[in-house]
Structures are given as C-alpha cells and as structure tokens.
ZAMARGU-4260 file (C-alpha; in steps of 0.2 Angstrom, whole numbers, plus 5000, padded with zeros to 4 digits):
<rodrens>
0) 5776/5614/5132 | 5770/5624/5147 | 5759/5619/5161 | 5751/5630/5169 | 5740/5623/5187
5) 5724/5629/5190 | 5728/5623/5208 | 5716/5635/5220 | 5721/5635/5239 | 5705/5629/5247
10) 5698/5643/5259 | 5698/5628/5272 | 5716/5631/5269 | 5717/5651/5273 | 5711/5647/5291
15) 5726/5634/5296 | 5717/5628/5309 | 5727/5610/5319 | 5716/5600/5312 | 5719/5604/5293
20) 5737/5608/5297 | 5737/5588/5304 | 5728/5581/5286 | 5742/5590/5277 | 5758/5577/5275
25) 5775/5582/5279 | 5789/5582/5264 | 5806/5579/5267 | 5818/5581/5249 | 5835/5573/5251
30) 5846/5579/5234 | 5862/5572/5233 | 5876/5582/5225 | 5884/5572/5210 | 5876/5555/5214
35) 5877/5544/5199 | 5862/5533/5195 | 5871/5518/5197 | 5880/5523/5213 | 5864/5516/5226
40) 5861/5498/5228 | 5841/5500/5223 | 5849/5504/5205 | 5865/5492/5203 | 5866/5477/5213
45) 5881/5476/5209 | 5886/5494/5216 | 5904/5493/5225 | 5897/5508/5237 | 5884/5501/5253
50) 5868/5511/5254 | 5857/5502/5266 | 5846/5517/5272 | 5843/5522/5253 | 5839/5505/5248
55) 5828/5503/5262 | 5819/5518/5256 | 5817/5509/5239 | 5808/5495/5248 | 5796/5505/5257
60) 5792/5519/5243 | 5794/5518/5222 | 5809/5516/5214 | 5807/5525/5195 | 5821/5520/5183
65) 5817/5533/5170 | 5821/5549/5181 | 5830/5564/5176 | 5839/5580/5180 | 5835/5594/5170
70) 5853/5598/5165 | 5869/5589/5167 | 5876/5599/5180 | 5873/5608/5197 | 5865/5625/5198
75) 5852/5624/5182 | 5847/5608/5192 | 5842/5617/5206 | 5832/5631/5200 | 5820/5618/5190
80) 5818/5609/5208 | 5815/5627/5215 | 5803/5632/5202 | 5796/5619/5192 | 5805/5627/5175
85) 5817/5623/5163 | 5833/5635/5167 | 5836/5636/5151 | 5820/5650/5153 | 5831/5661/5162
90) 5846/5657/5154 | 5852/5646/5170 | 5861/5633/5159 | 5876/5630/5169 | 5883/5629/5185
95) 5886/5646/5193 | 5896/5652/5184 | 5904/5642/5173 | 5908/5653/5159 | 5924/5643/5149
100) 5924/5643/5132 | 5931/5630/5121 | 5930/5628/5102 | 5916/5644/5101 | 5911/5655/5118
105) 5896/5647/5127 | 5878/5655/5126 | 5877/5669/5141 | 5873/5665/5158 | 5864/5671/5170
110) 5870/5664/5188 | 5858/5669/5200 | 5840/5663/5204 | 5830/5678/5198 | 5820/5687/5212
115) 5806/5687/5206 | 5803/5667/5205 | 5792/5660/5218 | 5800/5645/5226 | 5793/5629/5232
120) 5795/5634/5249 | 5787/5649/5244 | 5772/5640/5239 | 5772/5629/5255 | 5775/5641/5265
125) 5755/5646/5260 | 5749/5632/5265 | 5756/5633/5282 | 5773/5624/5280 | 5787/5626/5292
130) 5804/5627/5279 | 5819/5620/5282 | 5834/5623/5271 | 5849/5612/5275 | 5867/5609/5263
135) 5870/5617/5245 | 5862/5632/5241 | 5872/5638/5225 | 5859/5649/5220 | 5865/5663/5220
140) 5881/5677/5223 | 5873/5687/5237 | 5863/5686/5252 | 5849/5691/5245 | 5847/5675/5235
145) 5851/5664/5250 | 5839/5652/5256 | 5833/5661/5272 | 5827/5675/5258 | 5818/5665/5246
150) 5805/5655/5257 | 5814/5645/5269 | 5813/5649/5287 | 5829/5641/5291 | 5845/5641/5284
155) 5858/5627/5290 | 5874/5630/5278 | 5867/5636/5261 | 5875/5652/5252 | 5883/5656/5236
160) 5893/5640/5233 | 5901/5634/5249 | 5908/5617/5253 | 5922/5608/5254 | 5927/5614/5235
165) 5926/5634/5239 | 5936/5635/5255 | 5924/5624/5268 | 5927/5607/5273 | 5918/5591/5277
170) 5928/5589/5290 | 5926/5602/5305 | 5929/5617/5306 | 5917/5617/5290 | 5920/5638/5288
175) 5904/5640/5281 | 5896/5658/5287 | 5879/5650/5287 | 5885/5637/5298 | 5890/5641/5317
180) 5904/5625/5320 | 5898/5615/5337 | 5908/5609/5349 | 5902/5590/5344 | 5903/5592/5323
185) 5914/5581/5313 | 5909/5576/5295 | 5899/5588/5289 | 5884/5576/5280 | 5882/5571/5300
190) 5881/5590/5305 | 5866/5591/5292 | 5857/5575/5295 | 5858/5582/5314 | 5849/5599/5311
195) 5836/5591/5300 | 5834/5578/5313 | 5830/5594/5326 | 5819/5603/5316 | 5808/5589/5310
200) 5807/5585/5331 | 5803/5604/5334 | 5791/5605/5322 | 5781/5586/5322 | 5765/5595/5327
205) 5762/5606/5313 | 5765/5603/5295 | 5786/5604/5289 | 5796/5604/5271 | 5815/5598/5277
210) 5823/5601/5259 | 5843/5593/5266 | 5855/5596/5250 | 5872/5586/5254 | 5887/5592/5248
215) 5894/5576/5245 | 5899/5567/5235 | 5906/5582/5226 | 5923/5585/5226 | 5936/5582/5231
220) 5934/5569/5238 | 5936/5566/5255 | 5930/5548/5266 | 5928/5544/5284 | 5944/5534/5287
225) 5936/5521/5294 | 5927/5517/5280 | 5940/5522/5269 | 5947/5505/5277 | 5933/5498/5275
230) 5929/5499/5257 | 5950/5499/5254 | 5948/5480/5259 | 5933/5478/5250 | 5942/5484/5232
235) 5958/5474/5237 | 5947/5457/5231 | 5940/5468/5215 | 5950/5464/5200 | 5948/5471/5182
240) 5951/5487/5171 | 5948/5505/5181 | 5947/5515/5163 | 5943/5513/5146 | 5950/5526/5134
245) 5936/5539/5128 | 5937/5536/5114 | 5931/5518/5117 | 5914/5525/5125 | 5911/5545/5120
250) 5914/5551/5104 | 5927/5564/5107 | 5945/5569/5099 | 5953/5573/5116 | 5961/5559/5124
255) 5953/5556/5142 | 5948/5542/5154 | 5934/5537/5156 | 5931/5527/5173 | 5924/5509/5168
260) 5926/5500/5187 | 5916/5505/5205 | 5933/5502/5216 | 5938/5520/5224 | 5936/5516/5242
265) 5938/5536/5245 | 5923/5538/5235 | 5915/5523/5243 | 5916/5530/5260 | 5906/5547/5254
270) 5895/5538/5247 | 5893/5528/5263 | 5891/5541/5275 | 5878/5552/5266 | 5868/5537/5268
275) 5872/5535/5285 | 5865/5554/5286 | 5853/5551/5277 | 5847/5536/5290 | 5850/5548/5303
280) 5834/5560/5296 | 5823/5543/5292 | 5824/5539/5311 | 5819/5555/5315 | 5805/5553/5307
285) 5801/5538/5317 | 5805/5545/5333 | 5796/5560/5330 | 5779/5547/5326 | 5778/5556/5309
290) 5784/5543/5297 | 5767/5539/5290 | 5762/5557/5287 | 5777/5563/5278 | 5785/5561/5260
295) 5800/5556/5256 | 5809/5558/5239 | 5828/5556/5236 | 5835/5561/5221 | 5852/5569/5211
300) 5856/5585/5203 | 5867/5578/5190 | 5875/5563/5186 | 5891/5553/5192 | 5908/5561/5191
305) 5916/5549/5178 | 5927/5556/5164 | 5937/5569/5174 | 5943/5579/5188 | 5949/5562/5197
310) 5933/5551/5189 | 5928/5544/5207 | 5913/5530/5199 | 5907/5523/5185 | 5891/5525/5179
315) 5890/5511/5165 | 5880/5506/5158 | 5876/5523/5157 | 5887/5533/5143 | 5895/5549/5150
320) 5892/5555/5168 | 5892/5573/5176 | 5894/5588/5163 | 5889/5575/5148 | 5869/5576/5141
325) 5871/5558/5138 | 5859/5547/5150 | 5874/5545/5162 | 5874/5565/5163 | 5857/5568/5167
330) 5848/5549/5174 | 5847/5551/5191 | 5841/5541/5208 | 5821/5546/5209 | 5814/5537/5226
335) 5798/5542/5232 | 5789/5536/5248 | 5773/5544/5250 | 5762/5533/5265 | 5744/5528/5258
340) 5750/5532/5238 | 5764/5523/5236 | 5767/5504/5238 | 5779/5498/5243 | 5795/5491/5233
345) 5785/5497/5218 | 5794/5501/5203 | 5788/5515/5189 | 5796/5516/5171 | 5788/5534/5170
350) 5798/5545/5165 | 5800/5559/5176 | 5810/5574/5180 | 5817/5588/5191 | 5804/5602/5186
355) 5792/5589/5193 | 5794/5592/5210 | 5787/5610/5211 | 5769/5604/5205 | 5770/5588/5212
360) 5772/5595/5230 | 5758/5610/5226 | 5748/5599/5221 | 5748/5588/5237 | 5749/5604/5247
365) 5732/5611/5239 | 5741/5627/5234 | 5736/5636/5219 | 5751/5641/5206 | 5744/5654/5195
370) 5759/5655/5186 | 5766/5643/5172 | 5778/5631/5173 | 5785/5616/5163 | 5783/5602/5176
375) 5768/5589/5177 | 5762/5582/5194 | 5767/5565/5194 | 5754/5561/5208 | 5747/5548/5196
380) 5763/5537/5194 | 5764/5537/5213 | 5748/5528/5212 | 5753/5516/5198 | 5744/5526/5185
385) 5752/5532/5168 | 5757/5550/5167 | 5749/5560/5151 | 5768/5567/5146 | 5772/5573/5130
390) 5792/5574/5129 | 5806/5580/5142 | 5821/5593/5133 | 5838/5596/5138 | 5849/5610/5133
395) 5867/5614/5137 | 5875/5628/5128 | 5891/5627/5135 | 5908/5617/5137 | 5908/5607/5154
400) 5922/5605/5164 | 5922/5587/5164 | 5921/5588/5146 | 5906/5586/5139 | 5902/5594/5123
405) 5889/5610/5122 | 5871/5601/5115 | 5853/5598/5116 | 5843/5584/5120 | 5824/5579/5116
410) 5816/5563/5125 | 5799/5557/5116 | 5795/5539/5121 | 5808/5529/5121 | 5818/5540/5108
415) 5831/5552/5114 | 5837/5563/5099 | 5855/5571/5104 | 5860/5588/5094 | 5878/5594/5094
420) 5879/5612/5097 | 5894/5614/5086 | 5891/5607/5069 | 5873/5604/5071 | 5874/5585/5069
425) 5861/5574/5078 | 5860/5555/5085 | 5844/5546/5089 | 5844/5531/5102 | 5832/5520/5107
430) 5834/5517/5125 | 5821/5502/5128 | 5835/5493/5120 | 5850/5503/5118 | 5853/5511/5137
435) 5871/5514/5133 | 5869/5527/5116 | 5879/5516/5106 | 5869/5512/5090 | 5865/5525/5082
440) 5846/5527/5072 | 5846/5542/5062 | 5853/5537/5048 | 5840/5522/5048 | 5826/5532/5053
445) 5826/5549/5046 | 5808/5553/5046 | 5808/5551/5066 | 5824/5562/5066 | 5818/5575/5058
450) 5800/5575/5068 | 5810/5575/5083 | 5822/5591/5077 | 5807/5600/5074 | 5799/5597/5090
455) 5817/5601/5100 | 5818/5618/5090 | 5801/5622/5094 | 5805/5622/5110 | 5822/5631/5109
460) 5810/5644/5102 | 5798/5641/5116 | 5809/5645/5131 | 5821/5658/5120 | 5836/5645/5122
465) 5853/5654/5119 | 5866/5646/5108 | 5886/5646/5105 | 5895/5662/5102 | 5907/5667/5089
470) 5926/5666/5094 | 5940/5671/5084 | 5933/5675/5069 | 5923/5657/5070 | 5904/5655/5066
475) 5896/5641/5076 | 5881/5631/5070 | 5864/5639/5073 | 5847/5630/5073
</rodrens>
C-alpha cells in the first residue's frame, strides 16, 4: 500500500540559480475548513451558496468529482496533506483531540504531528521555496508543532486550534497570538486573503508555496451582515422541507436531523465571503504577473456540517456529512489549475485523495522523498491520463461529535465497502450508480465483499490501525 519516490533532486537544483528558480512554478493550496462537496457551484448547480471565484477556478483548471479527504474530520486530514500518509499510521484518527467515548472507548490518539515527519513545506523548502503558512494550523498543542517550526517561513494565524471556536473571532479583534490585529482588519477570511496576497507580491521573483487554510466555515457560524441579507432574501423565495429524520437517510437508533435543504443565509454568507477571499489571493496572482507560473488547487478537509451541531448545509445527494465515513463525510471539492497541464473546464473522474498532494507537489518541485508514503502523484490525471491506483482506505476508530459511528472504509473501483467498528457488520455500494449508499450489495455479492474485507484488513495490518476499546465490562468487535 506504500509508495515510496525515488524522486532525486537534480544537482541543477542544489545551485538555485534565478534562472532555475524562474522554470520552477509557484503553488498556492487553498483548504477550506468544513466545505461540503456540494456547497461550490462547480459541483451543484443548484447550490443556494454564490462562489463565483471558485467556479471561475473550475473553468480555468480540473474539476475531479471523485476526490477525497482521508478521514471525515479536521486534524487527520491535515497531517495526510502535510505528509502524504494515512494518519491512521500515527494513530492521528481524529480531530485534536477528540477523545469521547460512546457505546465502547475510541482507539488511542495521538494529537500532535510527530516531529520527526518532514512536511511539504519541508520538502519545498529544498528546492528553493518561499513558505507561507496562512489560517488553521491544529496540528499540534505547543509551539513547537506550529507552522513557523515545521517548514514554513511564515506564520499568519496558525497554532494549536484557534479560531472563532476556541476563544478567537472572525470578526476583529480575532485574539489569535499568531495574528497581531491591524488597525484595518474586519472578517478574518479577508485578513488571510490579504497576507497571502502580500507575500505572494513580496516574493513574485523567486519561487513561493502560499498554503492559506480558512477557518470558515467552521463553527459557529458567523456571516457578514450584508450578505446575511443578501442570501436571507434569496431563502425567503425557497420553499420545501429543511430536515428529514435520520432515520430516513443514516442508519442510526438516535433520533437526529439530518439537513435535507441549502437555505441558511448565515451559512450562505460564510460560504460567500471565503470565496470572496479566495478572489482576493487569485488577483494577486494576476497583479503580481505570476498567474501562468503558479498552481492552484482548492480543496476540503472534511465534509459539510449536516446532521448536528446547528446542520448549516446539506450535502445530498451525498449521505452523511462531516464526522460520518459515508461519501458526504469524506468527498470533497478537488480543483486544480496547473498552466500548460491542465485544460481548462476539464473534468477528471479519477479518483483522488488528500495524501496526494505531498507527492504531487515533490514531484513538480524535482525533489527527492526518500522516505515512504501512501500518496500517488496525480500529475498524469492533470494531463488527462489515467492514474495506475489500486484502492484508497479510510479508518475512524472513534464516535464523532456530529455522530457518526466509529468505522472503516475501503474504495476499489467503483466499490466502497463500509465496516462498522462495533459489531463488525459491512455494507458494499456501487457508487457509478448508487451515490447516495442506499442499496446495499453485500448480501448479493458476497465474494466481492469478502475480497474487499480482506484487502481492508490487510491494510489495518499494514499501517497498525488501532480499534475500539473495552468499556464497562463490554467487548467490542475486533477484526
């Protein structure tokens, strides 16, 4: 299941001289906390939310419809985009640190990035890159596993947690001690897009990663009153059921909501702005005369916030959203625009995935990674090619706080085999024609079922995945 890159850095390299620097393209990684696949006009055009700039990126790049997160919530998600692993390697399986227990206690968690991992900006950083860290970090408890320590040069925001659900705002004063307030600061996805704007002007003439990770549209939610009005008009002329009981679309005993309906204009405006923000950082890139020489790739940590905790979106026809290994958990919004490989308004079905990134971007960098990881480069699906991947694993030992039950996921094809954690029961969906997870194969295909098991525990073998604990005398299932 590993890959490992046999990458070299050309010695070319070792001498950084302008010329080389100038041949080497800049990268720019927008990740969008809590984003729902659905919630971006490229993927719904029926989406209540307006995201212009992001669409526009759509246009002028590849859209992929088949990309993923490698765990249905925060932190594990952005370790694989910082290292190119599964977190369940380091025992990284949920947000830091989410520790609740529910029927059994969850598999133990580590909640920090270890020390010893060498970052993507890390590895740019070899080749010559100016880093640029921008948003939310949530990495790690103490300074020492703050970006400014693990290969970015700058630091704008990023520390433990931080944010507008730890004590900051996204309104000023934001009260982030990585963050000085300005006398000009308002919404804080504004404040971000600004300092990525001025470092990607400060640095045009040599080559720059600009990694900006927005708070939004995390909780709580929190709009710009002027398109609070906006969207509030918008949802006035919407009619039709907000919620469907759970029970109607996630098979689970506690009674919940499950959002069914795109009209929360709070929501609506978050959504708005961070696209706004994200406009601001694309016309930099014009301004600056760098737009052809730079990559830009757009992109979730997990998937919309739909069946608690106020259930701001939908993300039908998706089942499940944020804290749920089903696809609306853990599909997320993949754009890349990469001038001279990609074409634009293209479209990819390859499927794709958050550990992807690492080799991807060491791979256009020139840089050697000696070390192994489970990503692919994906540089032949930016160039319309197919991409030679086996299958993509999922693993979530624990009880999420919007809900979502502790389980393990295997993708092979078009076949997603789901495993519950608790009982061991599985479920097999064919997602060419069965998006939604609703009609369930394994009793009609058995043998592919139990291939597919196999291959999952394999892999939970593989990358020592850790499992449910004993509480109160119970024994959970075990593989």
């Amino acid at each position: 299941m590993q890959k490992k890159l046999n990458l070299f850095i050309p010695l070319v390299l070792l001498c950084c001289t302008p010329m080389v620097k100038a041949t080497l393209p800049n990268v720019v990684v927008f990740v969008v906390d809590d984003l729902g696949y659905m919630d971006v006009g490229a993927n719904n055009p029926n989406c209540f939310y307006d995201t212009p700039n992001i669409d526009q990126l759509a246009k002028s790049g590849m859209r992929f419809t088949d990309g993923y997160a490698a765990n249905p919530v925060c932190s594990p998600t952005r370790y694989s985009l910082m290292t190119g692993k599964y977190p369940t390697r380091v025992r990284a399986t949920n947000f830091f640190s989410g520790k609740r227990a529910g029927k059994f206690k969850p598999a133990p968690l580590n909640d920090n990035m270890p020390l010893d991992e060498i970052t993507l900006a890390q590895v740019l950083k070899t080749a010559g890159y100016a880093t640029f860290f921008a948003g939310k970090w949530h990495l790690g408890e103490t300074e020492e596993y703050y970006p400014q320590n693990r290969g970015f040069d700058i630091n704008i925001g990023g520390w433990k947690k931080g944010g507008p659900y730890t004590g900051g705002k996204y309104f000023a004063p934001f009260e982030n001690p990585q963050m000085e307030d300005k006398p000009d600061d308002y919404h804080l996805p504004d404040r971000l897009a600004r300092e990525t704007a001025t470092f990607i002007a400060d640095n045009k003439d040599q080559p720059f990663f600009a990694y900006l990770a927005f708070y939004s549209v995390h909780n709580p939610v929190m709009g710009r009153p002027d398109l609070v009005k906006k969207y509030e008009k918008k949802a006035a002329k919407i009619s039709g059921d907000e919620f469907a009981d759970e029970e109607q679309v996630l098979p689970v005993k506690k009674k919940r909501e499950v959002r069914i309906l795109q009209n929360n204009a709070v929501y609506a405006a978050m959504v708005e702005a961070m696209d706004e923000a994200v406009g601001v950082v694309l016309q930099q890139l014009e301004k600056s005369g760098v737009v052809d020489n730079t990559i830009v790739i757009f992109t979730s940590d997990n998937g919309g916030l739909s069946t608690s905790e106020g259930s701001p979106t939908s993300n039908l026809p998706l089942r499940g959203g944020k804290g749920w290994i089903y696809e609306g958990g853990i599909r997320e919004p993949w754009l890349v625009r990469y001038p001279g490989v990609t074409k634009a308004g293209a479209v990819s079905d390859e499927v794709i995935c958050s550990i992807d990134l690492y080799p991807t971007l060491a791979a256009v960098a020139g840089v050697g990674v000696e070390h192994e990881i489970d990503g692919i480069n994906i540089l032949p699906a930016l160039k319309g090619d197919p991409l030679n991947r086996d299958s993509l694993y999922w693993h979530y030992p624990h009880y999420s706080n919007q809900g979502g039950m502790p389980g393990g996921a295997i993708r092979e094809g078009n076949y997603k085999l789901v495993e519950r954690y608790e009982d061991g029961r599985v479920h097999l969906y064919d997602l060419s024609t069965d998006i939604s997870e609703q009609n369930d194969l394994a009793a009609k295909q058995p043998e592919r079922v139990d291939r597919m098991r196999k291959k999952l525990h394999a892999w939970y073998e593989t990358v020592d995945a850790q499992f449910l604990q004993e509480k109160d005398g119970a024994i959970p299932w075990q593989p």
